[in-house]
N, C-alpha and C positions, 0 to 999 in steps of 0.2 A: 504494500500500500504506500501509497503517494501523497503528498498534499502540496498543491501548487496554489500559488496567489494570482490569478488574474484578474489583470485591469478593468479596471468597469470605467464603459464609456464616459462616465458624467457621475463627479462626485455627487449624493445627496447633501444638498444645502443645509436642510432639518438637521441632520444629524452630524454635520459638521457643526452643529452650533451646542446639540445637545449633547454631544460625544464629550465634553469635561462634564455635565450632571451625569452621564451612567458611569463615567470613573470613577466621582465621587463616591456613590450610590455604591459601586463596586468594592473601595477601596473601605464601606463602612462595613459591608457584608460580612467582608475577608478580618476586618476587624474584630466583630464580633466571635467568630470563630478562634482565632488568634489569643484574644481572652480567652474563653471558655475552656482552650488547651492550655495554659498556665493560671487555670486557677482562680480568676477574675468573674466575681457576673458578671456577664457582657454588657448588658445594658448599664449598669453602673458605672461599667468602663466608660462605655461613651457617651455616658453624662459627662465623667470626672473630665475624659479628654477635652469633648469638645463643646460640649453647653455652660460648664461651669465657669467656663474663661472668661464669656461674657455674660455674668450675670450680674459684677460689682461695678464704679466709676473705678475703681482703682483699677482692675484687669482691662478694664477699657483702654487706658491711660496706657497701660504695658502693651497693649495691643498694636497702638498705634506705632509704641516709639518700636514693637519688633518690628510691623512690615513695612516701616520706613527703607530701611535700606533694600530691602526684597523690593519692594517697586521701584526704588531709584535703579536698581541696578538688572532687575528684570525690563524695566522699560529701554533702556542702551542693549539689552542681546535682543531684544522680540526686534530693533529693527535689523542688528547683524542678521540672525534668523531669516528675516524674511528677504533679503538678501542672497542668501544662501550662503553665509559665509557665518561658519563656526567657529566661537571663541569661546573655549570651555575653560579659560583661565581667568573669570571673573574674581575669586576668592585670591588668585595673588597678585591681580592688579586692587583688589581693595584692600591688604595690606603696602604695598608700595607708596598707594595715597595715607596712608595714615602713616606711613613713616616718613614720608616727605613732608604732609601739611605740622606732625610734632616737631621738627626739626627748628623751628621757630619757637615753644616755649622750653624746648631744651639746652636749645643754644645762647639766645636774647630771652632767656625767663625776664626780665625787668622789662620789657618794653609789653607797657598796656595802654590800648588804646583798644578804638570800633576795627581798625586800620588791621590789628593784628589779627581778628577773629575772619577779616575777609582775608588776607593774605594767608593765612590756615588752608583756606577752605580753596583756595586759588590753588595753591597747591597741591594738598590731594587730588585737586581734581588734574595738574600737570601731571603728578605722579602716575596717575593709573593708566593715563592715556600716553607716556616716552613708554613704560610698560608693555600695552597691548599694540605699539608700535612693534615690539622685537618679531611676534609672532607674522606681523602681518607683514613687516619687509623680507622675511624668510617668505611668506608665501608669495610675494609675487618675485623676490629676486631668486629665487631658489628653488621653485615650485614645492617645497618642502608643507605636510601637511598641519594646518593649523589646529587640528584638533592636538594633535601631540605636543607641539609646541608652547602651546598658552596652555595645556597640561600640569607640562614640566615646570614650564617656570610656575607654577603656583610655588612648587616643594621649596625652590629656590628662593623665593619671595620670602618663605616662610623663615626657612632656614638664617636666612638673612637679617630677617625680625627679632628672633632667640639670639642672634648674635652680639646682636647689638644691645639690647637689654640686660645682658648677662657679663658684657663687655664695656665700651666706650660710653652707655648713653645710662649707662647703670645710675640709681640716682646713689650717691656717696652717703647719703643720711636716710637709707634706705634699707639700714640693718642686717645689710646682705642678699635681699629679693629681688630678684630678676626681675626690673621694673623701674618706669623713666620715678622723672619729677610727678608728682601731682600737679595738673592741670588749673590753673584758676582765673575767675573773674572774666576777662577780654578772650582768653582762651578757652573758653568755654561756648556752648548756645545756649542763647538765651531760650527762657522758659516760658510758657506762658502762666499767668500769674493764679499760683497757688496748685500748680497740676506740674508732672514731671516731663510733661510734653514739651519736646523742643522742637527749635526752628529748623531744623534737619526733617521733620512730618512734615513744613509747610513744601521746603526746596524739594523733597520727593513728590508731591503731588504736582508743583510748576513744574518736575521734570515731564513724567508724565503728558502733561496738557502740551507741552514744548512741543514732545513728539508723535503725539497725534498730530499737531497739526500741520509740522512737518510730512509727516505719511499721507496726511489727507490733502492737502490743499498747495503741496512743492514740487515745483520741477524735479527738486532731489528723491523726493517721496516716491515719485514715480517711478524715477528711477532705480531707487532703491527698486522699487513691485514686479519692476521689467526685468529687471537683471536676475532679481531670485524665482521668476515666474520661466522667463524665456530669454538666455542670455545669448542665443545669436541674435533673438530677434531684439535685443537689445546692442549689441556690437553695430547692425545693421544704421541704425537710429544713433551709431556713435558715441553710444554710452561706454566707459569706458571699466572692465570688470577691474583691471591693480587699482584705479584711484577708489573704486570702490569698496575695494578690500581693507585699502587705508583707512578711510573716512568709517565705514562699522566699525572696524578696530576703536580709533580715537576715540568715536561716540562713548559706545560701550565701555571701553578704557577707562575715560574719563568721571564714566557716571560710580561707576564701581570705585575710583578711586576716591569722590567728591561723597559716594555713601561710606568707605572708611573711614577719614579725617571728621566725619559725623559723629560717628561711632565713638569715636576716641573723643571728641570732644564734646557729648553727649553723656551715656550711662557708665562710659570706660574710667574716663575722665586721666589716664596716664595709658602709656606704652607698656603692655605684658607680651608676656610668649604665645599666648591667645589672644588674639581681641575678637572672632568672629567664630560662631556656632555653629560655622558652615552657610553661611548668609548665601557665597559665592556660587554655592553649587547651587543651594535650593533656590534661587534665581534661576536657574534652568528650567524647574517644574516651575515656575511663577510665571515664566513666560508662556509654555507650551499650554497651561490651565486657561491662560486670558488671551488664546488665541491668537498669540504673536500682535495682540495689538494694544498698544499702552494704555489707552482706559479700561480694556478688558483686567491689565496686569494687575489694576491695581485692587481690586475686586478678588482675583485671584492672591495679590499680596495680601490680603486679612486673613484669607483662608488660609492660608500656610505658617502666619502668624499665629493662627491658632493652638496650630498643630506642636511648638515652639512652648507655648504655656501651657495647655495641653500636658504633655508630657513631664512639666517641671510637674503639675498637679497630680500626675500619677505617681509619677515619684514618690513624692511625699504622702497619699492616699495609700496605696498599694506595695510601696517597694520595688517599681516596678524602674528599673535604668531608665534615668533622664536620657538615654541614646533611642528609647523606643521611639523619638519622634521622627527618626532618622528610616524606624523600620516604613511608620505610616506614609512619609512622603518619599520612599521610593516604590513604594504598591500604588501610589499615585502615579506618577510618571509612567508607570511598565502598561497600568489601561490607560491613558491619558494615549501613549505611544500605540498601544493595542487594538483601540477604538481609532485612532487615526488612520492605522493601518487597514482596518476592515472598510473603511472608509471609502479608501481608493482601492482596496482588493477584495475579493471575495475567493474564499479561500475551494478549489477544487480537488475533491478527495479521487485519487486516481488505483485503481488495481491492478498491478501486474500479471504477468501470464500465468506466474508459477503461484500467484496465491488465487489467482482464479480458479486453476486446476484444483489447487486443496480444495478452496471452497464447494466444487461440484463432486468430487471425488467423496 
């Protein structure tokens, strides 16, 4: 027996729109099950996971400041993505920006001002984008592939991060831990008044709105749609695929590094060997949830925020590894990918000769 995927003439529309709600739907199924074999009522489970996050203003308040950087930096790959061009090294271009925008209250801690907190922010966002440069001039001078590339260098990003912290940028009055200065005042984002929310929620939502309307209503937009839909017939039209391998890069680059230096000057508030819970990857499933399209991401980015608190909750309810949030949104992503897939394929089950023979025999 055999099982071929062939092409159906014409995706359905419907279900290109409801294929994230039967993943969901899918991924709560598999959940409940999941519990039920270690031990959990299921349905208590998935109160504790996922209703319980938002039932208080204060898990609201953590809500928002988790899927801030999940949409900032999911909105920069949905447009690589729909490009066609894969940058899977978002998590070490969003350390790069947080090591580049801290470089300023580590090095000039005295200098406070409005001036420092945009020159932070200026930065992470340079950093992540010389970052997703490297990958993207290997792809067009090298034809070298970028999924591997903005990979690796995550490891190296990271590596790089521990380095430094544990080394050179170690704070002296810092008892020995791996860990810059405390962050303060102008190095900081500001909050809004009386709630833990910072202006890192506001800038991921303008990113967001940036690029919808980029995709919607720009030459570049379009281009971007031509080149990742139909790239001769996009070469034809003199669109150009290297500059546009640069330009996702940058984008994307940038926003992930402009969502790091957030982070860090935001809940982190100093330079650790961690600063991110995996933000970079699950930005991956943030895009592909909200349809490659920035106001979809961001919808998509609460849900996965969820999933984020969620899990601190089971933890602490159950016992159950704050890493289980890690299991839920990759059963996310596999029907997210699965349901895309049956989308454009419909799978044909084919019989060989010799199990036909059984079968009659």
């Amino acid at each position: 027996m055999r099982i071929d995927l062939i092409k159906r003439p014409e995706a359905s529309k419907v279900m290109s729109y409801a294929s994230p709600l039967l993943a969901v739907g899918l991924t709560l199924i598999t959940g409940l099950i999941i519990f039920a074999a270690i031990g959990v009522p299921p349905l208590k489970g998935l109160y504790i996971y996922f209703i319980e996050p938002l039932t208080s203003e204060w898990s609201l308040e953590k809500l928002a400041i988790k899927a801030a950087p999940l949409v900032m930096i999911a909105a920069g790959l949905s447009v690589a993505y729909r490009a066609n061009v894969w940058n899977i090294g978002a998590e070490g271009q969003l350390t790069i920006g947080a090591i580049f925008g801290s470089a300023i209250p580590i090095l000039w801690g005295s200098w406070q001002s409005p001036w420092t907190t945009v020159t932070m922010l200026v930065l992470g966002a340079i950093g992540g984008g010389l970052w997703a440069l490297i990958p993207a001039l290997l792809k067009v001078k090298t034809g070298a592939n970028e999924i591997l590339t903005s990979l690796m260098l995550v490891y190296v990003a990271q590596f790089g991060l521990d380095w430094l912290v544990r080394g050179p940028w170690r704070d002296p009055h810092g008892y020995n831990f791996p860990k810059s200065v405390t962050f303060e005042d102008w190095q900081m984002l500001p909050t809004f008044s009386g709630t833990d929310v910072h202006f890192g929620v506001v800038l991921a939502l303008l990113a967001a709105v940036a690029l919808w309307v980029l995709m919607s209503f720009t030459l570049k937009g379009f281009e971007v749609r031509v080149l990742g839909t139909a790239p001769r017939a996009g070469s034809f039209a003199g669109f150009s695929t290297s500059r546009m391998v640069i330009f996702t890069f940058l984008v994307s680059g940038s926003l992930a590094g402009l969502a790091g230096i957030c982070e860090i000057m935001g809940p982190v508030s100093e330079l650790q060997p961690v600063i991110s819970p995996g933000y970079g990857f699950t930005a991956i499933i943030v895009a592909f949830l909200g349809r490659l399209n920035p106001i979809g991401v961001v919808i998509a980015g609460l849900a996965l925020g969820v999933s984020y608190l969620g899990g601190e909750e089971a933890h602490t309810a159950f016992g159950i590894s704050d890493k289980a949030a890690r299991v839920f949104q990759g059963l996310l992503l596999f029907y997210i990918l699965a349901c895309d897939t049956l989308i454009l394929y419909r799978p044909q089950i084919t019989f060989t000769k010799s199990a036909a023979k059984g079968a009659t025999s």
